[in-house]
DRENPA-3360 file (N, C-alpha, C; in nm, 2 decimals, always signed):
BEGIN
1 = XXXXXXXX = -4.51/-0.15/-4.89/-4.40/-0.06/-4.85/-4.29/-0.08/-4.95 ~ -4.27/+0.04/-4.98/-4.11/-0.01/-5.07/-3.98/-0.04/-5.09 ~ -3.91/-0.10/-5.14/-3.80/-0.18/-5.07/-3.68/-0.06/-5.01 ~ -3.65/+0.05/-5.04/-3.61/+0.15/-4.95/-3.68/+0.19/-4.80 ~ -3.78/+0.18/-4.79/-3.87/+0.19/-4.67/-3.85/+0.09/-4.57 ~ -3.83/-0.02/-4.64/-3.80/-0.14/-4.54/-3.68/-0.17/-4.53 ~ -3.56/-0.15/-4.58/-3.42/-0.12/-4.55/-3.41/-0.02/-4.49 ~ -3.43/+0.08/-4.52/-3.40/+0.20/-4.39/-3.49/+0.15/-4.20;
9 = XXXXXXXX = -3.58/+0.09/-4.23/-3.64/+0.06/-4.11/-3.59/-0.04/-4.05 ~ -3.53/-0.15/-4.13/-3.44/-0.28/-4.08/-3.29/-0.23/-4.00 ~ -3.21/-0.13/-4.07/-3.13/-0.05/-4.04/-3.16/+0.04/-3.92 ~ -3.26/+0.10/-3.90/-3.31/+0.16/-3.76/-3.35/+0.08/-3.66 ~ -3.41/-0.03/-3.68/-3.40/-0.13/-3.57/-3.31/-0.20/-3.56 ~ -3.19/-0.21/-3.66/-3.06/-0.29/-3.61/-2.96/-0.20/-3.49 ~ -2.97/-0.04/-3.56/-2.89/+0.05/-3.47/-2.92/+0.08/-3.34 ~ -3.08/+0.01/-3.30/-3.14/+0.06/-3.19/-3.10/-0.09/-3.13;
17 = XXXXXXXX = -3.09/-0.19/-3.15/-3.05/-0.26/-3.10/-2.93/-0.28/-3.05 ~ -2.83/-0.25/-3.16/-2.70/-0.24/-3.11/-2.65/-0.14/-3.01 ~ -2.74/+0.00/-2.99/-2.67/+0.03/-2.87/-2.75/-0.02/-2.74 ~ -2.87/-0.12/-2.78/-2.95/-0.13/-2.63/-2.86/-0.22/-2.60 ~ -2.79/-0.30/-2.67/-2.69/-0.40/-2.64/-2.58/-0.34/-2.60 ~ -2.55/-0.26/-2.63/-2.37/-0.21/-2.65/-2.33/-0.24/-2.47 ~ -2.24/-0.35/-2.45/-2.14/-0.37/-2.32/-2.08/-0.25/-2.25 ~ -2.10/-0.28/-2.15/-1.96/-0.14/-2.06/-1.89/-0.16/-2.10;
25 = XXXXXXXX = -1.81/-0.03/-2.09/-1.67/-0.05/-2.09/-1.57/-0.16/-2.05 ~ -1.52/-0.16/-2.16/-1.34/-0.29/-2.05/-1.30/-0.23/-1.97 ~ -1.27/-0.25/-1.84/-1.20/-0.17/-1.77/-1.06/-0.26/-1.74 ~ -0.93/-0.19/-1.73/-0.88/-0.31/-1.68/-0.86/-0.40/-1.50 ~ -0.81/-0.51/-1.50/-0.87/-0.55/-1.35/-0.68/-0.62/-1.32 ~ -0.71/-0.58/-1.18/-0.57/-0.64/-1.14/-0.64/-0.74/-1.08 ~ -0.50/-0.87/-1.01/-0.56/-0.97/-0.90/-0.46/-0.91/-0.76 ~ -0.58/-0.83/-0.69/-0.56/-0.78/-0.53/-0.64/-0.92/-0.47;
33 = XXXXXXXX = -0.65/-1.00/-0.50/-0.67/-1.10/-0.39/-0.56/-1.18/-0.38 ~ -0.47/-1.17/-0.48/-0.33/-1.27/-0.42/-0.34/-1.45/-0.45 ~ -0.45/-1.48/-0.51/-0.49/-1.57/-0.53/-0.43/-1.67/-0.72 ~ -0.36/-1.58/-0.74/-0.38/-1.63/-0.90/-0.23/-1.72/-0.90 ~ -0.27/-1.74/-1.05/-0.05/-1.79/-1.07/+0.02/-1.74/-1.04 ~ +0.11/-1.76/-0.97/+0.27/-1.70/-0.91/+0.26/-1.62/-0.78 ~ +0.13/-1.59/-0.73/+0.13/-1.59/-0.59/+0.17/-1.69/-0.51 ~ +0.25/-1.63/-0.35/+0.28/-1.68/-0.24/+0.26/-1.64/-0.11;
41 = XXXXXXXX = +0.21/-1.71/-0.03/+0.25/-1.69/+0.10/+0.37/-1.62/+0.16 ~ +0.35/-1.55/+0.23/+0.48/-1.48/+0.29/+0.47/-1.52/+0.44 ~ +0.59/-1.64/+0.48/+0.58/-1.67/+0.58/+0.71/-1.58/+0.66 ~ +0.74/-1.67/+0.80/+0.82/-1.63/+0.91/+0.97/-1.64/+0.84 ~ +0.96/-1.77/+0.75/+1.12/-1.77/+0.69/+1.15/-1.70/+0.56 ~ +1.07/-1.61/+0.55/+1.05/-1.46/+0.44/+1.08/-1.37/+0.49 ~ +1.09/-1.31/+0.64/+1.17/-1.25/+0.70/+1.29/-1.27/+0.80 ~ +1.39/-1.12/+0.82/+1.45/-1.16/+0.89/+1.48/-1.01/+0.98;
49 = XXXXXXXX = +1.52/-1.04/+1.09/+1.53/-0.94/+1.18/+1.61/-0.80/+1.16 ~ +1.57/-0.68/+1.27/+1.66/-0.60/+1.20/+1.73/-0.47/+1.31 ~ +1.60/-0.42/+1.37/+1.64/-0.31/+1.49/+1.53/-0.34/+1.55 ~ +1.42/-0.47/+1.60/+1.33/-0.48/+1.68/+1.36/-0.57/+1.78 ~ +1.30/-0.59/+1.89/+1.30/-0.64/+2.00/+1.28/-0.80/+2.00 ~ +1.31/-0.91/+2.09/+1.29/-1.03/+2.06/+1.17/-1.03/+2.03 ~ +1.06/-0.99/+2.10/+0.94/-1.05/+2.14/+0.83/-0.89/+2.06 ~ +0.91/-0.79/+1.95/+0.80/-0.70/+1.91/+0.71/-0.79/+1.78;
57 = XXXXXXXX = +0.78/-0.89/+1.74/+0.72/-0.92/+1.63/+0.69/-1.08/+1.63 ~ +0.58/-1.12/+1.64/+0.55/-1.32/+1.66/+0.42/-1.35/+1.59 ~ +0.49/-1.46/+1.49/+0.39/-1.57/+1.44/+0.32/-1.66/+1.51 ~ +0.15/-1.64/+1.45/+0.07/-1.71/+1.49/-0.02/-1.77/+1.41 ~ -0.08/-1.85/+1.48/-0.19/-1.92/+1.34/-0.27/-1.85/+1.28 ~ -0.36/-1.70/+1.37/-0.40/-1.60/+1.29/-0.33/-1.50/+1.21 ~ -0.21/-1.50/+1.19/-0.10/-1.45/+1.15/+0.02/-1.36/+1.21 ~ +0.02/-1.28/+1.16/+0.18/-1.16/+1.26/+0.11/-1.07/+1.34;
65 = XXXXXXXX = +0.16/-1.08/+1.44/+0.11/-0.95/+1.55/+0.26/-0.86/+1.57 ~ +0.25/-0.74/+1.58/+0.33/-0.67/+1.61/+0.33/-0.57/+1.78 ~ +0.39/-0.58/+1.83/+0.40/-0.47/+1.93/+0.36/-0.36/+1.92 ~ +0.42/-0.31/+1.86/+0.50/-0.16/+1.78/+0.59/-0.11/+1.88 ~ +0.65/-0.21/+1.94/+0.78/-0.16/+2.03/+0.91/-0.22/+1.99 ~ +1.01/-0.18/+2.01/+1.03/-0.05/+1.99/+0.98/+0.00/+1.80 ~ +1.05/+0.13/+1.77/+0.97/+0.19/+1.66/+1.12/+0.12/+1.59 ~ +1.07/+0.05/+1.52/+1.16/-0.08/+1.44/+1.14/-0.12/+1.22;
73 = XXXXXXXX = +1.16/-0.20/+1.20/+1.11/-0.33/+1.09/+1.16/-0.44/+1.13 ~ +1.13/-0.54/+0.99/+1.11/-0.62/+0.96/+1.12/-0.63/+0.86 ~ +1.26/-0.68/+0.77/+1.23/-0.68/+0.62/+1.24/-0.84/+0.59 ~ +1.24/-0.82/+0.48/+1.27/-0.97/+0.42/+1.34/-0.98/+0.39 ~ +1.38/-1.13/+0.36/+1.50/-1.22/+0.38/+1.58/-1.20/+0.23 ~ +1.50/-1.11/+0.13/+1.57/-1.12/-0.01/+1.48/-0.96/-0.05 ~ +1.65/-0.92/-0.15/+1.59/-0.78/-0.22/+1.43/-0.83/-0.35 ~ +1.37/-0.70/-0.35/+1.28/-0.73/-0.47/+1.26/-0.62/-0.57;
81 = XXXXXXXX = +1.25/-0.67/-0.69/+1.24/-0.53/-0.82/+1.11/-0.47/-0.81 ~ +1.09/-0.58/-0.97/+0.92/-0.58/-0.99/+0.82/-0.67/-0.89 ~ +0.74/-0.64/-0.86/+0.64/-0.73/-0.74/+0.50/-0.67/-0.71 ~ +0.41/-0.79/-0.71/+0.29/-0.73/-0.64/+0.26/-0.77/-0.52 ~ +0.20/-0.73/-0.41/+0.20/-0.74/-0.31/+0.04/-0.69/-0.23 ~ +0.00/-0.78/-0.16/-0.13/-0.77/-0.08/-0.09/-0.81/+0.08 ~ -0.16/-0.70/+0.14/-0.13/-0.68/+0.30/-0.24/-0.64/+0.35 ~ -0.29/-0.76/+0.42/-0.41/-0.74/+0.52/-0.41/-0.68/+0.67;
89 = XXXXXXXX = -0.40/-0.57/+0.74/-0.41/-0.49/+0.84/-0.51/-0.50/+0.95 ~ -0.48/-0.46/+1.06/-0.59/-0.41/+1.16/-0.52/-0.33/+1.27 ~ -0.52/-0.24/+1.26/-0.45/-0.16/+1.41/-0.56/-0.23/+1.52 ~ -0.48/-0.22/+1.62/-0.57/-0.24/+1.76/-0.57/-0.18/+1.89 ~ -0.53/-0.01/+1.83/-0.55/+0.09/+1.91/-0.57/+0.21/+1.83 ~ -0.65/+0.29/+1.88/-0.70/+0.40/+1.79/-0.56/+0.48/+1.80 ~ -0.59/+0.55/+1.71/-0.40/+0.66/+1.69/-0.23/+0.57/+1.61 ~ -0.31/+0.45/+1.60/-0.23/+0.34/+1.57/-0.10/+0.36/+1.41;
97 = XXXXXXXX = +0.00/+0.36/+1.43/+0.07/+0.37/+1.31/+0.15/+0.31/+1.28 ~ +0.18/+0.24/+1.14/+0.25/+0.15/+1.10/+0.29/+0.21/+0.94 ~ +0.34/+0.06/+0.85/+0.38/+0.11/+0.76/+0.41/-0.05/+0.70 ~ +0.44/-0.01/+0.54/+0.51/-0.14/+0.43/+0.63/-0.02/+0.35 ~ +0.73/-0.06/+0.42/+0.85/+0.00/+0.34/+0.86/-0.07/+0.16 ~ +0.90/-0.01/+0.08/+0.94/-0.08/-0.04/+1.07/-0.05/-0.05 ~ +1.13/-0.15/-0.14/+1.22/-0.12/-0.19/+1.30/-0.01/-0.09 ~ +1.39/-0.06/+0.06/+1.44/-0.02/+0.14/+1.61/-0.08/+0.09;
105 = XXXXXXXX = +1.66/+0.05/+0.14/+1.79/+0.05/+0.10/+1.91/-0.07/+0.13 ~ +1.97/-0.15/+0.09/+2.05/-0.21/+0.18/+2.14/-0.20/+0.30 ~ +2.21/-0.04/+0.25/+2.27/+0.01/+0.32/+2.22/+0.09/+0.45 ~ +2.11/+0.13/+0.41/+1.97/+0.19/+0.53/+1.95/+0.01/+0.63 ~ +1.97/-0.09/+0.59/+1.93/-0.22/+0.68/+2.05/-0.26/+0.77 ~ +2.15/-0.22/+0.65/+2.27/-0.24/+0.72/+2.30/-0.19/+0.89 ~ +2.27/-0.06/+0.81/+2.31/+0.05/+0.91/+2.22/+0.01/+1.05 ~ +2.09/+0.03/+1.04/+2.01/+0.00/+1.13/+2.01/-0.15/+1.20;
113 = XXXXXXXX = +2.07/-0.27/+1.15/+2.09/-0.40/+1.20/+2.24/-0.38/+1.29 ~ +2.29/-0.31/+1.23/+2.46/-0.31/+1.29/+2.45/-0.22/+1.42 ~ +2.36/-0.09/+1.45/+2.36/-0.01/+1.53/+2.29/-0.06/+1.64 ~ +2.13/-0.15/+1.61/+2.03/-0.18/+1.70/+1.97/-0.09/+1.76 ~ +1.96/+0.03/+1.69/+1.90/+0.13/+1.75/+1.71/+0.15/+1.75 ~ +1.63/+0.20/+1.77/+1.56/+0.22/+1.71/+1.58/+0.34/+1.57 ~ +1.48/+0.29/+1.49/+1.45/+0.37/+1.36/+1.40/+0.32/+1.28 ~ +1.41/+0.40/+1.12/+1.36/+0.34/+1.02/+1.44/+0.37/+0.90;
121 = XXXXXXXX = +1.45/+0.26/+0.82/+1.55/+0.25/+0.69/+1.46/+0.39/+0.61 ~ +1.59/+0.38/+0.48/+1.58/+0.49/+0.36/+1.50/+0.41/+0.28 ~ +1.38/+0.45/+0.20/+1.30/+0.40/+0.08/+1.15/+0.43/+0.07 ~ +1.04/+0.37/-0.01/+0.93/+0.43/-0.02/+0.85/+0.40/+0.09 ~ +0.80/+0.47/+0.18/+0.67/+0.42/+0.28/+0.53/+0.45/+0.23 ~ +0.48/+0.31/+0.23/+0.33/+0.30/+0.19/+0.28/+0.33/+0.35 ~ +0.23/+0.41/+0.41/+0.20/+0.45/+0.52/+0.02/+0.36/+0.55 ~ +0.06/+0.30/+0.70/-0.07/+0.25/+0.73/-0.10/+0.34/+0.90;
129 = XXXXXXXX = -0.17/+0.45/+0.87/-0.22/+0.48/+0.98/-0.38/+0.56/+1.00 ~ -0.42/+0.53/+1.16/-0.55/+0.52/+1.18/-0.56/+0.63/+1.18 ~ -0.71/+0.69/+1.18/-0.78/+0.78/+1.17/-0.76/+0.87/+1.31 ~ -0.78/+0.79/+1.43/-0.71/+0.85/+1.57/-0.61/+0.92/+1.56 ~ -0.53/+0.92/+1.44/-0.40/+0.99/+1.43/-0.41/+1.10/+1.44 ~ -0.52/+1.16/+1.34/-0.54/+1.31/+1.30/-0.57/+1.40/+1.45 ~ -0.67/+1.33/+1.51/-0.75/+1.36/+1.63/-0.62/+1.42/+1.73 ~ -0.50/+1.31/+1.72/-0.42/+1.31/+1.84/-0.32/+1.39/+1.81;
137 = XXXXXXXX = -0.30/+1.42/+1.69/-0.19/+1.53/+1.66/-0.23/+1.67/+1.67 ~ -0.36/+1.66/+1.67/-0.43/+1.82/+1.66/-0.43/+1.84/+1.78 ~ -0.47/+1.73/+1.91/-0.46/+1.76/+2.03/-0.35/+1.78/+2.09 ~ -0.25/+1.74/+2.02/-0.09/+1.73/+2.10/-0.04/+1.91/+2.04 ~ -0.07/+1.90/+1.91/-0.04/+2.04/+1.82/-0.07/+2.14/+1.79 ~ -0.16/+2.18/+1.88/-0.28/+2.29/+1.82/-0.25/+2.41/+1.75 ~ -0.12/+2.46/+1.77/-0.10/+2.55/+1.68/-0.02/+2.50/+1.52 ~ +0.00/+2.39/+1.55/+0.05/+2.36/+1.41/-0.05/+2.30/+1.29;
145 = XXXXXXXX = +0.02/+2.34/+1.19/-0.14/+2.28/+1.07/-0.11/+2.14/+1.04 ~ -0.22/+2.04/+1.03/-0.24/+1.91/+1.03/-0.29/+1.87/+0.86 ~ -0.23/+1.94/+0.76/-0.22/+1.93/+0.64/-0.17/+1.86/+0.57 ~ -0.08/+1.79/+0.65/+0.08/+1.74/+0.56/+0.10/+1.59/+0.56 ~ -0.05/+1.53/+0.62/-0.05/+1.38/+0.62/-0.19/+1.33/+0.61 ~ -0.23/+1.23/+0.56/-0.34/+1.21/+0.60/-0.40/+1.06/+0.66 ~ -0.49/+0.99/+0.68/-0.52/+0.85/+0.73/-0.56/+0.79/+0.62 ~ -0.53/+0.76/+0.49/-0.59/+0.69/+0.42/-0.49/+0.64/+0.33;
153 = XXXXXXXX = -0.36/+0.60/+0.33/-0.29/+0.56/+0.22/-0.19/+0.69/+0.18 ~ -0.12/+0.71/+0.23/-0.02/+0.83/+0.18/+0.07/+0.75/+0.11 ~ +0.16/+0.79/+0.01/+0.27/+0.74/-0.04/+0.38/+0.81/-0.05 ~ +0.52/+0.78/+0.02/+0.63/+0.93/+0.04/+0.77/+0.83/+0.04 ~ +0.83/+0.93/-0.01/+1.02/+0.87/-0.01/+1.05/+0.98/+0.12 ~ +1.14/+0.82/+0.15/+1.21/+0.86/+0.29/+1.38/+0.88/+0.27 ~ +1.42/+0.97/+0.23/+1.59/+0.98/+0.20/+1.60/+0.93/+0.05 ~ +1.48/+0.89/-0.04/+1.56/+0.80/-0.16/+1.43/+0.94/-0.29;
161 = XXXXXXXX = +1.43/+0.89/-0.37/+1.39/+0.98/-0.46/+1.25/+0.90/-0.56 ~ +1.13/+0.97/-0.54/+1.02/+0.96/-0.62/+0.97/+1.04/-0.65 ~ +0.89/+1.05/-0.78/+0.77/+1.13/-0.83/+0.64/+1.12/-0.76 ~ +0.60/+1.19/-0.69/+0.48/+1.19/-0.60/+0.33/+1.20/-0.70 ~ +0.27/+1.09/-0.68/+0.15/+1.16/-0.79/+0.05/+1.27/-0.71 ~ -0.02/+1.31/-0.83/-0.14/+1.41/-0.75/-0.20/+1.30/-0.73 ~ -0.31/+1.37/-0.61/-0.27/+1.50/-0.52/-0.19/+1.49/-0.46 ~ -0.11/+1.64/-0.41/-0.01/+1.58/-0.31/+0.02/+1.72/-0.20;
169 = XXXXXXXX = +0.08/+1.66/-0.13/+0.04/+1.76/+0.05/+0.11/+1.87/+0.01 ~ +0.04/+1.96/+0.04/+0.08/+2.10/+0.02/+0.22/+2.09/+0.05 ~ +0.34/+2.05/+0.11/+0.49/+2.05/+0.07/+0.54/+2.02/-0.06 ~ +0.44/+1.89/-0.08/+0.46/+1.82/-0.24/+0.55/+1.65/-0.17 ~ +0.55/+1.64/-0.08/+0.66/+1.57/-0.03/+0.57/+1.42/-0.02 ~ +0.45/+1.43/-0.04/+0.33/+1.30/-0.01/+0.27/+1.29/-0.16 ~ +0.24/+1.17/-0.16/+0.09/+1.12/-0.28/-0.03/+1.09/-0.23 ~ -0.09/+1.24/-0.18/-0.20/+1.17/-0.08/-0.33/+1.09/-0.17;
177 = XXXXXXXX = -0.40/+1.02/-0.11/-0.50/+0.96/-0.20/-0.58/+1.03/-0.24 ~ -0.65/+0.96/-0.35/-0.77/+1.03/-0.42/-0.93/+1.01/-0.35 ~ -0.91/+0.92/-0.30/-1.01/+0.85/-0.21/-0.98/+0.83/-0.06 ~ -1.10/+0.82/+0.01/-1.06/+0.81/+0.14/-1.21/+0.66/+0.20 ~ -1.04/+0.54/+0.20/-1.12/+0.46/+0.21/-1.08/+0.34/+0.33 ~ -1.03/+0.40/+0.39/-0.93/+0.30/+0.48/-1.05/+0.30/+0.61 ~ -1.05/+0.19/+0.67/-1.17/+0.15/+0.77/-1.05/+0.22/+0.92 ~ -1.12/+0.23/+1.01/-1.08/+0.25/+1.14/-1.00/+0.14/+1.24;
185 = XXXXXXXX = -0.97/+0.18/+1.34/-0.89/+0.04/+1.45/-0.98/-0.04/+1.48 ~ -0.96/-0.16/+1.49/-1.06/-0.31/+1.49/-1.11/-0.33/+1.39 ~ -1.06/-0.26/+1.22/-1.19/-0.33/+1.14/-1.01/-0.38/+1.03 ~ -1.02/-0.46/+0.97/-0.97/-0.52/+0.86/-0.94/-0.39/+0.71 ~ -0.86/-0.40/+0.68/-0.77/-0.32/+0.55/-0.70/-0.39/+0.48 ~ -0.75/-0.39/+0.35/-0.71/-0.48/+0.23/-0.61/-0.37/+0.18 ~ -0.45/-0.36/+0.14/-0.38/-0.34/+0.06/-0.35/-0.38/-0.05 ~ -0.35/-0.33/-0.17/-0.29/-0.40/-0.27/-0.15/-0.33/-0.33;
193 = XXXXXXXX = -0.03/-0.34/-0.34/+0.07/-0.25/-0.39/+0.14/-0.34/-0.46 ~ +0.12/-0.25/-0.60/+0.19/-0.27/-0.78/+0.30/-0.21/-0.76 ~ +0.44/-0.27/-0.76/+0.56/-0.17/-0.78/+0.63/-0.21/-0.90 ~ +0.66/-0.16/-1.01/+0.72/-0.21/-1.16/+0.79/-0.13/-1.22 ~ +0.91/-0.15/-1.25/+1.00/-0.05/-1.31/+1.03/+0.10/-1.25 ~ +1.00/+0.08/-1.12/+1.02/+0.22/-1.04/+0.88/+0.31/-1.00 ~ +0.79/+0.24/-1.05/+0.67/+0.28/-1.08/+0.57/+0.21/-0.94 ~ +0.49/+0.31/-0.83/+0.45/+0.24/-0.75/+0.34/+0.29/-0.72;
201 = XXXXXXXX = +0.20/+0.19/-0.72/+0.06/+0.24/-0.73/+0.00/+0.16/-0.59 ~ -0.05/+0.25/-0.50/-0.15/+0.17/-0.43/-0.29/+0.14/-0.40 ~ -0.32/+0.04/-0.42/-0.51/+0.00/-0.39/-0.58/-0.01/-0.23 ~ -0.62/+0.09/-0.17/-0.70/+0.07/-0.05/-0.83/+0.02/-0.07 ~ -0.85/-0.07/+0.03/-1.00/-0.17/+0.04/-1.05/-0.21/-0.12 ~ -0.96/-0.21/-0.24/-1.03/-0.25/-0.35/-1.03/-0.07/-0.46 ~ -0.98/+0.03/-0.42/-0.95/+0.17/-0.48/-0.85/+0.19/-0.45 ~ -0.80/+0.23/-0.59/-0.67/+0.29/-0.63/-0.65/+0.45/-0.58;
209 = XXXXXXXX = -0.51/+0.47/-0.49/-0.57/+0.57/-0.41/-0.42/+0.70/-0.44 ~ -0.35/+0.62/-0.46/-0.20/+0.71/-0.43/-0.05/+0.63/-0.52 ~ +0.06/+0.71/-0.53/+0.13/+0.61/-0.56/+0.26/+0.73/-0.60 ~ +0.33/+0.71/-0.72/+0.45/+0.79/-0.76/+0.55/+0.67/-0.88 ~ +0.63/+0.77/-0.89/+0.71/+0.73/-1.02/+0.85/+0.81/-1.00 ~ +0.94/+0.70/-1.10/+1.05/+0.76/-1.12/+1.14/+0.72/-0.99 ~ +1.12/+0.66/-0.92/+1.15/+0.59/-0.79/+1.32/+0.53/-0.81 ~ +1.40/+0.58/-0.73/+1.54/+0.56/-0.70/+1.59/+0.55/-0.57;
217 = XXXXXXXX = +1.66/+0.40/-0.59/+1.68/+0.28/-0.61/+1.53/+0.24/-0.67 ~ +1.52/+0.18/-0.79/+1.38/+0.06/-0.77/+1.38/-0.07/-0.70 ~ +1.49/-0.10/-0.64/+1.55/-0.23/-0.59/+1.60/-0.25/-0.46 ~ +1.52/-0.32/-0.37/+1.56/-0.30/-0.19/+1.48/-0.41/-0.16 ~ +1.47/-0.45/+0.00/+1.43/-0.54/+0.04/+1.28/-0.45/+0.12 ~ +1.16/-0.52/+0.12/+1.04/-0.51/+0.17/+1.03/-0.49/+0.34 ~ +1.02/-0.39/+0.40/+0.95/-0.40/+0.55/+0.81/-0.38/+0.61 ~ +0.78/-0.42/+0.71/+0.72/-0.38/+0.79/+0.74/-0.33/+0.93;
225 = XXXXXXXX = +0.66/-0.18/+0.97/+0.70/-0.13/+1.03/+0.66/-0.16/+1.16 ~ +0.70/-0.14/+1.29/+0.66/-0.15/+1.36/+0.71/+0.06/+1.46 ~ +0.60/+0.07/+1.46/+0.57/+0.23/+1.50/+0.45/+0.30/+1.65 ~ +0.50/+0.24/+1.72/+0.45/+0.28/+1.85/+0.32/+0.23/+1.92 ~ +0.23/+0.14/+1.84/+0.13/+0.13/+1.85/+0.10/-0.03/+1.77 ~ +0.00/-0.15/+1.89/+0.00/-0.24/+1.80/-0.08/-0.28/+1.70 ~ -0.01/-0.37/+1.63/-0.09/-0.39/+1.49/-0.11/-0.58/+1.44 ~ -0.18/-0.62/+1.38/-0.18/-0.77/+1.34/-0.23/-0.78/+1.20;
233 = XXXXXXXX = -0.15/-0.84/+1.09/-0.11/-0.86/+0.96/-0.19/-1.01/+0.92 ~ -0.28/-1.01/+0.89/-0.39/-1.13/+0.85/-0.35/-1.20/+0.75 ~ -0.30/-1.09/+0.63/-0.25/-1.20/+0.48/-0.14/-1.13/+0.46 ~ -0.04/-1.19/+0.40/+0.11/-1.12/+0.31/+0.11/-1.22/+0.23 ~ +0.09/-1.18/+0.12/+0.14/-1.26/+0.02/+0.21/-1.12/-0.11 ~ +0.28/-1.25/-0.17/+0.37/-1.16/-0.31/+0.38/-1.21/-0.42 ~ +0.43/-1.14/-0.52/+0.37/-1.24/-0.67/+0.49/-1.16/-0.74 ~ +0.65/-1.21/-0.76/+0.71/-1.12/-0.86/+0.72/-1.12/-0.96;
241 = XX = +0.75/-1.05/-1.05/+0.73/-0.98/-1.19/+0.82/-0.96/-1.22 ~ +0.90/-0.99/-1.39/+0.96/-0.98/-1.47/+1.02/-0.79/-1.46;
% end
């Protein structure tokens, strides 16, 4: 054979090699397990009270159970910017509704701790509600259209100002998700929520699902809602960022 013959052929088995080899893609990877450097526990002295009842909200060794009486929060004991955040869920009634406020106003906590009323502060709601939802609004609302929310991770400003990503509910007022991956009442829901520089993305069960931008205030304190129906919080943990 001639020495072009066996250079072009060493060259054709190197190229066939190299793509039988060629790696996946990099993708990049967050840590939604809450496990890495600068993660923490979010305990009982990480919150502090606000428009709820003595007894809607109690620590236990399996973690927070909430009532959802009255329709209340629960923020934390200190404002936060940048932060990442994992929140483990379980409604334990079908129709079940709750929520992780971000970056909630101070003056929205003020208000609501000074009044004692029921409600809910001004800022972004990462919305946690069951699938019973849809069922019970149709049945309570039959002539109205059931378009404008959904059970899987909505993302929406309440009084304060964000860029909604696509898709978003035909008002434009939601970030509904792209996926529909949120488990039902009695089963476990892994949250993961990236908020950074105004910027706020959410991960359901391990998928990135919803989120927005351009977010004003970027700076408030963290709640949890308590919304008509009970719920129990398995992991909180938080990890803040520069």
């Amino acid at each position: 054979m001639k020495l072009p013959l066996i250079l072009a052929s060493l060259l054709s088995l190197s190229s066939s090699s190299l793509l039988a080899a060629e790696p996946a893609p990099v993708r990049a990877t967050i840590d939604a397990t809450g496990t890495g450097p600068g993660w923490r526990a979010l305990g009982a002295s990480d919150f502090a009270p606000v428009n709820s009842a003595p007894d809607t909200w109690s620590w236990k060794s399996d973690g927070l159970h909430c009532t959802g009486q009255p329709v209340s929060v629960l923020r934390t004991a200190k404002e936060y910017a940048n932060f990442e955040m994992v929140v483990e869920w379980m409604h334990l009634k079908s129709a079940g509704n709750s929520g992780v406020f971000v970056w909630a106003t101070p003056a929205s906590i003020e208000k609501l701790t000074k009044e004692a009323k029921p409600g809910l502060p001004d800022g972004i709601e990462v919305q946690i509600l069951d699938h019973g939802y849809m069922e019970q609004f149709k049945a309570k609302n039959p002539t109205k259209p059931a378009d404008w929310f959904t059970t899987n991770g909505d993302v929406f400003a309440v009084r304060v100002k964000l860029n909604h990503f696509e898709p978003r509910s035909p008002n434009g007022t939601r970030s509904f998700p792209r996926k529909n991956t949120t488990r039902g009442f009695g089963e476990w829901n892994h949250y993961y929520i990236r908020a950074i520089n105004g910027e706020l993305r959410l991960w359901v069960n391990g998928e990135e699902v919803s989120g927005g931008n351009g977010a004003d205030p970027a700076r408030g304190f963290l709640c949890l809602e308590s919304e008509g129906s009970p719920i129990h919080f398995r992991t909180l943990r938080i990890r803040e960022l520069p």
